[in-house]
C-alpha positions in Angstrom: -44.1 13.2 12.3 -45.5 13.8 15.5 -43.9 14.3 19.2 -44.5 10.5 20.1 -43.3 9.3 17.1 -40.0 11.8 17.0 -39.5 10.7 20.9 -39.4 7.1 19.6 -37.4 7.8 16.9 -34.9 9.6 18.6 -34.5 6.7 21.6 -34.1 4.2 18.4 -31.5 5.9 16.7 -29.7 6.9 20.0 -29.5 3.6 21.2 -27.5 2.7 18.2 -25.3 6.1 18.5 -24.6 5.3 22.2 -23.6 1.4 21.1 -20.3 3.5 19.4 -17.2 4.2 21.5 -15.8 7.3 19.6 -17.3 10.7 19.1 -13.9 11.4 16.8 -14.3 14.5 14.3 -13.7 12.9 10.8 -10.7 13.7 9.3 -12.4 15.8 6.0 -11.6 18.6 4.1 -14.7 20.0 2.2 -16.5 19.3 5.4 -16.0 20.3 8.8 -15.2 17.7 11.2 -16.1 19.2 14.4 -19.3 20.5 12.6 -20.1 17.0 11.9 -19.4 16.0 15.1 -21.4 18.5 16.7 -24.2 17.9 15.0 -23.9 14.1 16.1 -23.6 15.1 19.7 -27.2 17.0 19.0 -28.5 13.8 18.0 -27.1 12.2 21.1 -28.7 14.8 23.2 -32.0 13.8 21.8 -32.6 17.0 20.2 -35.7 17.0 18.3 -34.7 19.7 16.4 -31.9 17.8 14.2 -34.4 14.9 13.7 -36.6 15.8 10.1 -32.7 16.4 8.5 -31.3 12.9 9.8 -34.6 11.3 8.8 -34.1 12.8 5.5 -30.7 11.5 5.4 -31.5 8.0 6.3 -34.1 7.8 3.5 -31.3 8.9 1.1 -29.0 6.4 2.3 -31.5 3.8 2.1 -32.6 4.8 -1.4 -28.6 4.7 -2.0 -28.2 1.2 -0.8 -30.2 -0.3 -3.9 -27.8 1.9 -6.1 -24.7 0.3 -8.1 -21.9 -0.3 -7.5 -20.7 1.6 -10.6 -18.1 1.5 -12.8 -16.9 3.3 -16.3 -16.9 0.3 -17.9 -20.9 -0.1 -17.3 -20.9 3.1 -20.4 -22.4 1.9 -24.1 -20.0 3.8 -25.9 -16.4 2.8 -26.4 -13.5 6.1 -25.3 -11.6 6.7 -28.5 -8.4 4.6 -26.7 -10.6 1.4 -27.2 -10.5 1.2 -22.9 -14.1 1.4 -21.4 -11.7 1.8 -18.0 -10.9 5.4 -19.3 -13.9 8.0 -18.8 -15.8 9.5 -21.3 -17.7 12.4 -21.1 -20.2 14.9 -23.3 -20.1 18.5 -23.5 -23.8 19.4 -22.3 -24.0 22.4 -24.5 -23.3 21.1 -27.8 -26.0 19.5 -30.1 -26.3 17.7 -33.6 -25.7 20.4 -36.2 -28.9 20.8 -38.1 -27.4 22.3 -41.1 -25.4 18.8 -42.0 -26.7 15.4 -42.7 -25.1 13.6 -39.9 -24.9 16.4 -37.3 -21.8 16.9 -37.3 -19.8 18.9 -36.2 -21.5 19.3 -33.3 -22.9 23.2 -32.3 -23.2 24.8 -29.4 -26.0 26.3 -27.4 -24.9 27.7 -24.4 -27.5 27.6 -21.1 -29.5 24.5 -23.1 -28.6 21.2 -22.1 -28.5 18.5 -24.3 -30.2 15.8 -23.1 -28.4 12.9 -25.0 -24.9 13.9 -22.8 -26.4 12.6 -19.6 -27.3 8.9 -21.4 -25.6 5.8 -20.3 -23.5 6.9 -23.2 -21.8 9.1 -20.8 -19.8 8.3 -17.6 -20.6 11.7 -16.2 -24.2 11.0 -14.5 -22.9 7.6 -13.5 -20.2 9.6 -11.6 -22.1 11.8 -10.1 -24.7 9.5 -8.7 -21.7 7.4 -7.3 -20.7 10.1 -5.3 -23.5 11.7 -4.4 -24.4 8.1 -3.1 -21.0 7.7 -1.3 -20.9 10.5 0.9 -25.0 10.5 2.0 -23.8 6.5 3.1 -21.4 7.7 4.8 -23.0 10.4 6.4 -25.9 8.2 7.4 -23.1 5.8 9.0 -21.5 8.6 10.7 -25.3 9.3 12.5 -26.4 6.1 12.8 -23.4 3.6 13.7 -25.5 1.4 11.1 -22.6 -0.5 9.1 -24.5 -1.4 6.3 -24.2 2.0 4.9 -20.3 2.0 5.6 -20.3 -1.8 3.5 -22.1 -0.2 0.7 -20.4 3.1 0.7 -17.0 1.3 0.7 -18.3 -1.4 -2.4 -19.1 1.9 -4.2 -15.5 3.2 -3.7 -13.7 0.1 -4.3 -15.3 -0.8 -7.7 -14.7 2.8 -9.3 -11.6 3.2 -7.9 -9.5 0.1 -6.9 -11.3 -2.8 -8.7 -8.4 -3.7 -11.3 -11.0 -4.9 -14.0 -13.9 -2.1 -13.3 -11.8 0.7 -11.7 -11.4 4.2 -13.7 -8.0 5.3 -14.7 -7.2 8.2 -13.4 -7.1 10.5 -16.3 -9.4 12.4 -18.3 -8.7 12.7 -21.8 -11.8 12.3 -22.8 -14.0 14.4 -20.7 -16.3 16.6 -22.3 -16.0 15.5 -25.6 -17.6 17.4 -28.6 -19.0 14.9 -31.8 -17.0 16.0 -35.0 -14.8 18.3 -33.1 -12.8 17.0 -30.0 -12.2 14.0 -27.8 -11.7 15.4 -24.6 -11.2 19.0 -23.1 -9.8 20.6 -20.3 -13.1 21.8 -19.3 -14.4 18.1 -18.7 -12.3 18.1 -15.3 -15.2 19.8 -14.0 -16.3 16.7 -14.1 -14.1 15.5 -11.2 -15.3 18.7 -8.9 -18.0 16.3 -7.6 -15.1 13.9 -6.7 -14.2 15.5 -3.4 -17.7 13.8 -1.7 -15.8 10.7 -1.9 -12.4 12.2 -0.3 -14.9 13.3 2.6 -16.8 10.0 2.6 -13.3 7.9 2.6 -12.5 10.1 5.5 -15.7 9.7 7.4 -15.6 6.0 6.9 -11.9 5.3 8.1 -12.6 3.1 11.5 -15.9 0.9 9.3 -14.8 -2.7 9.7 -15.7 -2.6 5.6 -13.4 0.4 4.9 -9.4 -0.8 5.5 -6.6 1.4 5.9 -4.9 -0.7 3.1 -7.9 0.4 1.1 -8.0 4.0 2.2 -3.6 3.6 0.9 -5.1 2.3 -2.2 -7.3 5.1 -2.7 -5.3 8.0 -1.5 -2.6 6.5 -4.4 -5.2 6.1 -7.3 -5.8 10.3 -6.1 -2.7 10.8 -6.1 -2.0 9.4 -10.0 -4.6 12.0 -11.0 -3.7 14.7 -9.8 -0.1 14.2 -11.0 -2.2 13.9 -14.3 -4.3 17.7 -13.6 -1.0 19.4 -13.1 1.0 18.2 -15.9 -1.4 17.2 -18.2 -1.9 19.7 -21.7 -5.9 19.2 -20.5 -4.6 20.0 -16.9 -2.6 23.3 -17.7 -5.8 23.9 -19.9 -8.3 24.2 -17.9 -5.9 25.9 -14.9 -5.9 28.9 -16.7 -9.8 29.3 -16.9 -11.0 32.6 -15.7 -14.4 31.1 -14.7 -15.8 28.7 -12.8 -13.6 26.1 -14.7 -10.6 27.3 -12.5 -11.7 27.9 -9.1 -13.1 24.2 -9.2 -9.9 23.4 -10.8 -7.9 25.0 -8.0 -10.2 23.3 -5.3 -9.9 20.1 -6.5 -6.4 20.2 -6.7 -6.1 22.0 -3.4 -8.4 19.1 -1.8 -6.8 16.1 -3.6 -3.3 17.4 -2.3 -4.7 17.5 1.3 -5.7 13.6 1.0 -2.6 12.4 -0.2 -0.2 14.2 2.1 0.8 17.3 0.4 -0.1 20.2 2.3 2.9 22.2 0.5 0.7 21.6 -3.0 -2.4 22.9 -1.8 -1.3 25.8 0.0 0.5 26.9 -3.1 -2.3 26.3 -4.8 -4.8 28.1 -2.5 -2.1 30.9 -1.8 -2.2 31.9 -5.7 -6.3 31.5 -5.5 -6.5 35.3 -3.4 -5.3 37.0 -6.9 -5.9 34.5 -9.6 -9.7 33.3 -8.7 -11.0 36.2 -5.9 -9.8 39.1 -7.2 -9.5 38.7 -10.9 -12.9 37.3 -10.3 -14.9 39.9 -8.3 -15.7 43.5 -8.9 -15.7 45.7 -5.8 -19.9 45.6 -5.8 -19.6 41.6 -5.7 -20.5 41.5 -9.3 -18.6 38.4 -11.1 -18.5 39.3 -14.5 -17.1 36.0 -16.1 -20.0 34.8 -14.8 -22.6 37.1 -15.8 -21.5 36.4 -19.3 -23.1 32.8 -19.6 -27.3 33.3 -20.4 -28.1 31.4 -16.7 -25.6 34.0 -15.0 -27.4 33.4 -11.7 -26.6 30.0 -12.1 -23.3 30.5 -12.7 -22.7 33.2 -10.1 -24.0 30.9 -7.8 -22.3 28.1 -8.9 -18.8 29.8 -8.5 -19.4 30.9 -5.3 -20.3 26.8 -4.6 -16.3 26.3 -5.6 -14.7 29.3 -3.4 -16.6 28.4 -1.0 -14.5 25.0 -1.3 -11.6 26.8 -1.6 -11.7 28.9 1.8 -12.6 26.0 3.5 -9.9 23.8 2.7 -7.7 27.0 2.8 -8.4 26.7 6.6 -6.5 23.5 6.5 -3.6 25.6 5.8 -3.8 28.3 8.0 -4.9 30.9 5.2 -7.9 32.8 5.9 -9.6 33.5 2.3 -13.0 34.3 3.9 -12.1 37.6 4.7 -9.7 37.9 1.5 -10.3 40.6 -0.6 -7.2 43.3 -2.0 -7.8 47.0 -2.4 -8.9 47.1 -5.7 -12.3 44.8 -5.7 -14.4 42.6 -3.8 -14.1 39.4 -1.3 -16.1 36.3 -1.3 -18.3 37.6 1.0 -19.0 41.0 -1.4 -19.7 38.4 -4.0 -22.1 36.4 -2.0 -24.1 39.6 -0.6 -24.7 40.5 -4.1 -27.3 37.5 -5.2 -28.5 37.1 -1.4 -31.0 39.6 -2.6 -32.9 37.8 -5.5 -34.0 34.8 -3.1 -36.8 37.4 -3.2 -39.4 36.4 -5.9 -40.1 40.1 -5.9 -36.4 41.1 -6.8 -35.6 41.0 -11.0 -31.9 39.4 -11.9 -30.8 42.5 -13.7 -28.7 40.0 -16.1 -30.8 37.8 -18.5 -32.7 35.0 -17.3 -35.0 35.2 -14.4 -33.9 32.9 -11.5 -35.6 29.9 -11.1 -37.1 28.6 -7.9 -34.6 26.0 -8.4 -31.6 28.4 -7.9 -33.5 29.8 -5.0 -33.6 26.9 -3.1 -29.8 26.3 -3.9 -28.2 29.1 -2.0 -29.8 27.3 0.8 -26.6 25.3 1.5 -24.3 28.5 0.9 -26.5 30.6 3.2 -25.7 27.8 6.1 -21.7 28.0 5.7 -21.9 31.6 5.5 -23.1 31.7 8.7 -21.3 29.6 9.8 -18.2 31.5 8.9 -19.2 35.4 9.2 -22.3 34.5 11.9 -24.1 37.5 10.6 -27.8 37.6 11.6 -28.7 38.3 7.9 -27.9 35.0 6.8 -30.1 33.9 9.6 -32.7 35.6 8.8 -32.6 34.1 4.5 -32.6 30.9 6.2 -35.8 30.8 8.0 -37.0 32.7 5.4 -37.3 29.7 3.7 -41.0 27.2 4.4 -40.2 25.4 7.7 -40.6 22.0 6.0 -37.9 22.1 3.8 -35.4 24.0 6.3 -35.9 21.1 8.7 -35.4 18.2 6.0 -32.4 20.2 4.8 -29.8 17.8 5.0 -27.0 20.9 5.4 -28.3 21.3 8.8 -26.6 18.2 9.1 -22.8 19.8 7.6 -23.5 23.0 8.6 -25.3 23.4 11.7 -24.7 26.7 13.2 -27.4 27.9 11.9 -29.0 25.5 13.8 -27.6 25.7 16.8 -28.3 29.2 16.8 -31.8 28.7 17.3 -33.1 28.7 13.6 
């Protein structure tokens, strides 16, 4: 886009910003209300340098507006209950056993996804493009004072969640299922993880003529029902005691489900018991995570991991616990963990554990290298950023979550 075009641009979408009264910080808890609000007061400003990510953003939410709504019951497959209202899941690992006539049981090969558990089949894609959906809508909304995101975002919401004939109940029994072997693990609350877009996107949307407080009750209740379900369910109790990735999302989602319903004294337990439990049974003093390292993708995963502590010490700071700088005597903090891939963003530098890191993986520290500026400011993590091409650093909707980097001059 060039200057004239950004200029006009900028005056078009202003002139909508200015039309709002309130520059509020969102109440939300994976994001960072006054990082969201600062980043809107760029835009006000004019500056040009936020423009290529909120351009970005808007072409997402515009894409998302032709999208759903969605609901569970939309999936071919009936759950084992007989209730398409109850999701049903795939584990992605496990395929048709070639050593039986009808595949089953199912076998597992670890690191190689199985195409057929991200069908309509499944309710985990449709999930995850429902909240993926939700919270670039109500980002967009947030930037734009446009309310037709904030309508759509909040029709997304209501029919998975409060619709009494399309709504998902607010278990997961059946998460992760394996053909021939189980109908539902623990591990399938993973599924959930991406769950907390929609707590932030509730949050950002509170105020929207189209999103009620009556609604937002609603919601905060049907939250509320599931994660009595986590923590007393035999699934639940499951997949807390994970050692890997499994349990620090578990922890975070629990930790940021309690926050939105009111119960501060739940998460803090919660995040309190994460310092031993997930950071320091987790990392080795050289920022190695060996639970992680086990898997064939361990990049993936050790990045991946770091995606849910990162989570974790955020929402930790609604608390008044500081688990950024965590780390006991005997091993590593978040931080340690994070400066130990930072280095093989660097074509040139092998993964010393199995698979060579994708391009892909690259690209997704990108997100993490923003927050950890924003919580440790070191010039290193600077430095990564604009180490990536311009073009994508300036589309990077992040800069949009997470813009100290930004501000900072990058």
């Amino acid at each position: 886009m060039d200057g004239f075009l950004k200029v006009f641009a900028v005056g078009v979408i202003c002139f909508g910003l200015f039309s709002l009264v309130t520059r509020a910080e969102p109440a939300v808890f994976i994001l960072d209300g006054a990082d969201l609000a600062r980043a809107k007061e760029a835009i006000l400003e004019g500056d040009l340098a936020v423009l290529d990510a909120l351009e970005h953003l808007v072409d997402r939410a515009d894409a998302a507006l032709e999208k759903g709504p969605f609901s569970v019951t939309h999936k071919k497959i009936m759950p084992p209950s007989g209730d398409k209202q109850d999701y049903m899941s795939f584990g992605p690992y496990w395929w048709p056993n070639p050593d039986t006539e009808d595949g089953l049981p199912y076998v597992r090969r670890d690191g190689e996804v199985n195409p057929d558990a991200r069908t309509d089949g499944s309710d985990s894609p449709r999930l995850g493009v429902m909240a993926r959906s939700t919270l670039t809508l109500a980002l967009a909304y947030y930037y734009t004072g446009v309310e037709a995101y904030a309508e759509h975002a909040a029709l997304l919401i209501r029919t998975w969640f409060l619709d009494p004939d399309l709504r998902m109940h607010p278990h997961l029994q059946f998460a992760q299922a394996i053909p021939g072997r189980v109908e539902g693990r623990g591990i399938g609350i993973l599924d959930t993880s991406r769950l907390t877009q929609v707590v932030d996107a509730a949050g950002i949307l509170k105020g929207s003529a189209f999103w009620s407080e009556e609604e937002h009750s609603a919601l905060q209740g049907w939250f509320r029902e599931y994660l009595e379900w986590m923590q007393t369910s035999d699934h639940g109790r499951d997949e807390r005691q994970a050692r890997n990735n499994h349990g620090t999302f578990y922890d975070a989602q629990v930790a940021c489900f309690a926050l939105f319903v009111g119960d501060p004294d739940n998460a803090r337990n919660v995040l309190e018991t994460a310092k031993e439990k997930r950071i320091t049974s987790h990392i080795k003093p050289d920022g190695r995570q060996p639970h992680e390292l086990e898997r064939p993708i361990s990049f993936h995963y050790s990045r991946f991991n770091l995606d849910a502590m990162f989570m974790l010490v955020r929402l930790a700071e609604h608390v008044d616990l500081d688990l950024w700088n965590y780390r006991s005597d005997k091993t590593g903090g978040i931080r340690t963990a994070f400066d130990y891939i930072i280095p093989y963003l660097d074509p040139s530098e092998e993964w010393p554990h199995g698979r060579a890191v994708t391009d892909t993986e690259r690209r997704r520290v990108l997100p993490q290298l923003r927050q950890a500026y924003r919580a440790y400011g070191d010039s290193v993590y600077l430095e990564k950023i604009q180490a990536f091409p311009a073009e994508e650093r300036n589309r990077d909707i992040m800069r949009l979550r997470f813009p100290a980097s930004l501000l900072a001059g990058e």
